[in-house]
ChimeraX commands (.cxc) that place a marker at each C-alpha (Angstrom):
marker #1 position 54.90,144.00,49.12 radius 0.5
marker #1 position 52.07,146.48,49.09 radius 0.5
marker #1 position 49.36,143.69,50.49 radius 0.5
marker #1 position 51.62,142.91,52.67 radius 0.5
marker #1 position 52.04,146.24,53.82 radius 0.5
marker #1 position 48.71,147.33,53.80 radius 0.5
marker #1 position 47.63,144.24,56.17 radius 0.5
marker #1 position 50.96,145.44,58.98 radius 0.5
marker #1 position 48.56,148.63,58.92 radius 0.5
marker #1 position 45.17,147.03,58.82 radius 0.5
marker #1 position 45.77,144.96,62.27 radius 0.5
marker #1 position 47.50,147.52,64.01 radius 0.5
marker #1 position 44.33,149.37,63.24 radius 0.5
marker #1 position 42.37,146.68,64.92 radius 0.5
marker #1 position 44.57,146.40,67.74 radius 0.5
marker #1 position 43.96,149.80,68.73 radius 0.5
marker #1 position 40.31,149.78,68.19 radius 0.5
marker #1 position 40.46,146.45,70.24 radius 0.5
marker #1 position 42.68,148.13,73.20 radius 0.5
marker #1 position 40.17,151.59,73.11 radius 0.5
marker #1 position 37.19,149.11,73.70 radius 0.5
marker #1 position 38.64,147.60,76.53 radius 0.5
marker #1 position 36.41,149.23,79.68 radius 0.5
marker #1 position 38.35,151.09,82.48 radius 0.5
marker #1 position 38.62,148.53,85.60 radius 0.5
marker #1 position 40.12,148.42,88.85 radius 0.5
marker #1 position 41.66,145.67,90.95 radius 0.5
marker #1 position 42.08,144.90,94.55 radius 0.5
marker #1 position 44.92,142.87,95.06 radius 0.5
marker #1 position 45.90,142.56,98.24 radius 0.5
marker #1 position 44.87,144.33,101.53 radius 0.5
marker #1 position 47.77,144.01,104.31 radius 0.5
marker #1 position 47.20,145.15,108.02 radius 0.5
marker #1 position 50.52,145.24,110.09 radius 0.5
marker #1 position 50.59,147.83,113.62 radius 0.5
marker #1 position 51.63,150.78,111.71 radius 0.5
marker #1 position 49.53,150.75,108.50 radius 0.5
marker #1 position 47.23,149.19,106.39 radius 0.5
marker #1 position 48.11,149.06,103.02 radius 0.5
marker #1 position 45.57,148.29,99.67 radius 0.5
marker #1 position 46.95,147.58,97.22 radius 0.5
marker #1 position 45.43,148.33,93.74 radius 0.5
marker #1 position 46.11,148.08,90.09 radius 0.5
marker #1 position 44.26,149.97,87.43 radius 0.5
marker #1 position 44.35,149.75,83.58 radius 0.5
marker #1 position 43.92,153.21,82.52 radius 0.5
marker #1 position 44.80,156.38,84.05 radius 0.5
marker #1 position 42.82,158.29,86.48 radius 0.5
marker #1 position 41.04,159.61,89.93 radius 0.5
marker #1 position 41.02,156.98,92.23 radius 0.5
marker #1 position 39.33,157.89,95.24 radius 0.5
marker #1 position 39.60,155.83,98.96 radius 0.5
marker #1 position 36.51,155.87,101.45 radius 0.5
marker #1 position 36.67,154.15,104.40 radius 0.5
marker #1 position 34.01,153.40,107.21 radius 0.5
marker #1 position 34.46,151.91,110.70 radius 0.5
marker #1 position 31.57,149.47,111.91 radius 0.5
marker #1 position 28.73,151.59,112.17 radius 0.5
marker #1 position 28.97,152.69,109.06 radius 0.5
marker #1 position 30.51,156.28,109.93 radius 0.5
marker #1 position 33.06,157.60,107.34 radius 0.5
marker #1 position 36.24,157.85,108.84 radius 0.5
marker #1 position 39.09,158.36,105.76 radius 0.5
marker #1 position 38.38,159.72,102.20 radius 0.5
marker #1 position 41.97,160.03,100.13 radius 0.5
marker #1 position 42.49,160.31,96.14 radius 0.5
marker #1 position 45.21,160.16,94.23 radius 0.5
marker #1 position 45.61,160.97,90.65 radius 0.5
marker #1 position 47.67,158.31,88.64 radius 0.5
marker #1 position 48.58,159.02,84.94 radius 0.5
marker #1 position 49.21,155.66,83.95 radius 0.5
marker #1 position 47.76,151.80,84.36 radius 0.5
marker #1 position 49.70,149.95,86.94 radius 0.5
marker #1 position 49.96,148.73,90.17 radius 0.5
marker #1 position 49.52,151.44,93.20 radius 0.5
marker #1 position 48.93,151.25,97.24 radius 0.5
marker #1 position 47.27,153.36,99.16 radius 0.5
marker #1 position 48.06,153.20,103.18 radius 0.5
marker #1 position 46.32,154.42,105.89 radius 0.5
marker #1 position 47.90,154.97,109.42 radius 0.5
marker #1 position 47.11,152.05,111.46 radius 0.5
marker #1 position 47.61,154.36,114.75 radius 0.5
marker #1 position 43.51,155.45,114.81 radius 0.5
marker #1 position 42.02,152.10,113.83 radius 0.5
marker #1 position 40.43,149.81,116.78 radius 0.5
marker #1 position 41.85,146.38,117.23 radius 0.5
marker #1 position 39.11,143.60,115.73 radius 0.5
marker #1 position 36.88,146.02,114.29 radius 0.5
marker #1 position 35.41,145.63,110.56 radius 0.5
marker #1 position 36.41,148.38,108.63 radius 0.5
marker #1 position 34.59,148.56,105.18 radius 0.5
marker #1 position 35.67,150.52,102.19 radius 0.5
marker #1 position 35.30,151.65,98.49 radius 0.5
marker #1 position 37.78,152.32,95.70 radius 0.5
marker #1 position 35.93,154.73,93.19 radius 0.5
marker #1 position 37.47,155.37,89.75 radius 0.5
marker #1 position 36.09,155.96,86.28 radius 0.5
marker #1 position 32.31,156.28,88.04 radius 0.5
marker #1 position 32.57,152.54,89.72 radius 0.5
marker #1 position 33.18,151.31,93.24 radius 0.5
marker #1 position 35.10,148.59,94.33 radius 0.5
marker #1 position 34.46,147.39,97.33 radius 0.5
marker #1 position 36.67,145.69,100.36 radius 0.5
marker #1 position 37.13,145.07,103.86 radius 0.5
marker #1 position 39.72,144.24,106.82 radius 0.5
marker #1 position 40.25,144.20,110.73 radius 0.5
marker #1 position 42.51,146.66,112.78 radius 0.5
marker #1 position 45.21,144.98,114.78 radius 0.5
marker link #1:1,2 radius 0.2
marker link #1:2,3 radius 0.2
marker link #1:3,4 radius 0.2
marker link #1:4,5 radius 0.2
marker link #1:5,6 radius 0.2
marker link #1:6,7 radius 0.2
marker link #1:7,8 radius 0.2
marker link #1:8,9 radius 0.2
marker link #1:9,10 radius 0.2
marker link #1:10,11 radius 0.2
marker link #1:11,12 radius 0.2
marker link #1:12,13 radius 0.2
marker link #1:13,14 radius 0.2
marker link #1:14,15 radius 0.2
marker link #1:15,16 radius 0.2
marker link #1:16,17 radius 0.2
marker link #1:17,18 radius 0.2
marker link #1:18,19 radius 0.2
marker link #1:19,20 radius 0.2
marker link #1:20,21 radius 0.2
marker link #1:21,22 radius 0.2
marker link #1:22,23 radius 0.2
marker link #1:23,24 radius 0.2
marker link #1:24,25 radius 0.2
marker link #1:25,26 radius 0.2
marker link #1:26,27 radius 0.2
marker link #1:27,28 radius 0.2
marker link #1:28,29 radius 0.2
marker link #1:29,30 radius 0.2
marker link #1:30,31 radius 0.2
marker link #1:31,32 radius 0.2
marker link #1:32,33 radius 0.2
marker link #1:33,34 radius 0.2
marker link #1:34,35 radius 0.2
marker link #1:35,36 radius 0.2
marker link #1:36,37 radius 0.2
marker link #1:37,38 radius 0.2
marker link #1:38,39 radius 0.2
marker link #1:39,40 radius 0.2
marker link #1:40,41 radius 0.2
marker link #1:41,42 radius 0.2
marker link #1:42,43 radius 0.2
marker link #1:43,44 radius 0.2
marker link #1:44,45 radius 0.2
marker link #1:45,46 radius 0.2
marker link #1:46,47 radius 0.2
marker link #1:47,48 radius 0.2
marker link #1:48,49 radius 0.2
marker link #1:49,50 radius 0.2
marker link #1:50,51 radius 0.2
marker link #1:51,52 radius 0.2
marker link #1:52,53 radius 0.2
marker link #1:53,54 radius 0.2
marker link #1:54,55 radius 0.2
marker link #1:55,56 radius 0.2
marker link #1:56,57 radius 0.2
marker link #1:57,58 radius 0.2
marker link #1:58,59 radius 0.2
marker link #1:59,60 radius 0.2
marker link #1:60,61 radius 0.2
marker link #1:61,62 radius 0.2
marker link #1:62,63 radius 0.2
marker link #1:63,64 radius 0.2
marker link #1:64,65 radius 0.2
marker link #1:65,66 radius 0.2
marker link #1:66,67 radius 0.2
marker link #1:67,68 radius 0.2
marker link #1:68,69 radius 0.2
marker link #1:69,70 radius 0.2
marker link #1:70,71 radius 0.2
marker link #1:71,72 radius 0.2
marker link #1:72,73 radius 0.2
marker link #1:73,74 radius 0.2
marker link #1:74,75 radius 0.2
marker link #1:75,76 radius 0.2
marker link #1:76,77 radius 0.2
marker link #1:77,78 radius 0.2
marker link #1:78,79 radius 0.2
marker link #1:79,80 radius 0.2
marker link #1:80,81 radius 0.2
marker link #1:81,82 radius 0.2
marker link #1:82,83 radius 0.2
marker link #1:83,84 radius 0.2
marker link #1:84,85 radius 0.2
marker link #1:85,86 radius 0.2
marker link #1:86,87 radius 0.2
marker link #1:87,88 radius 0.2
marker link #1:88,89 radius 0.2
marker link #1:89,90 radius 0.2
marker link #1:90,91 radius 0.2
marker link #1:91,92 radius 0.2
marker link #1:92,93 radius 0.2
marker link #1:93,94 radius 0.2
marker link #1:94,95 radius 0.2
marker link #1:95,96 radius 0.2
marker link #1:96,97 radius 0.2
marker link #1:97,98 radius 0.2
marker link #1:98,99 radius 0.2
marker link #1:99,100 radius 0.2
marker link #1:100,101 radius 0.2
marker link #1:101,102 radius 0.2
marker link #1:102,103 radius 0.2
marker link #1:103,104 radius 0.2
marker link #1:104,105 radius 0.2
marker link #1:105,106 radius 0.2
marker link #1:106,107 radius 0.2
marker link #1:107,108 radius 0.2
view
């Protein structure tokens, strides 16, 4: 009873040692552009600052918005679609935990 005991404790020792070296990460999953917003979606594994920068074709920063989530999961950030030029590239960046993650789409 006791070894078996003692090895219930020993893995869920490892299994937290394993989950605490997993690295922080972001994911783009899905950028949708309809007439009244464009919506990225996102899902991140830890907590934390994420942080949306968005530039038009020249290169010229045009939207900067963060949000502070508390848990991992699956989040969206939209941006009115109402300023955006039909056809143009727009280019942005997802920053969290010190890394960007980068994307792009065209107004409609």
């Amino acid at each position: 009873m006791r070894v078996f005991l003692l090895s219930i404790i020993l893995s869920f020792g490892i299994v937290q040692l394993n989950a605490q070296d997993i690295p922080p990460r972001l994911y783009i999953n899905q950028t949708n552009v309809s007439s009244d917003s464009v919506r990225i979606n996102y899902e991140i594994n830890y907590g934390g600052y994420v942080e949306l920068h968005l530039f038009d074709e020249d290169g010229k920063k045009i939207w900067i918005n963060g949000n502070v989530k508390r848990r991992l999961g699956q989040y969206v950030f939209r941006i009115p679609s109402r300023p955006l030029k039909a056809d143009m590239r727009y280019t942005f960046f997802l920053k969290y935990k010190g890394e960007e993650y980068h994307g792009s789409f065209y107004g409609i």
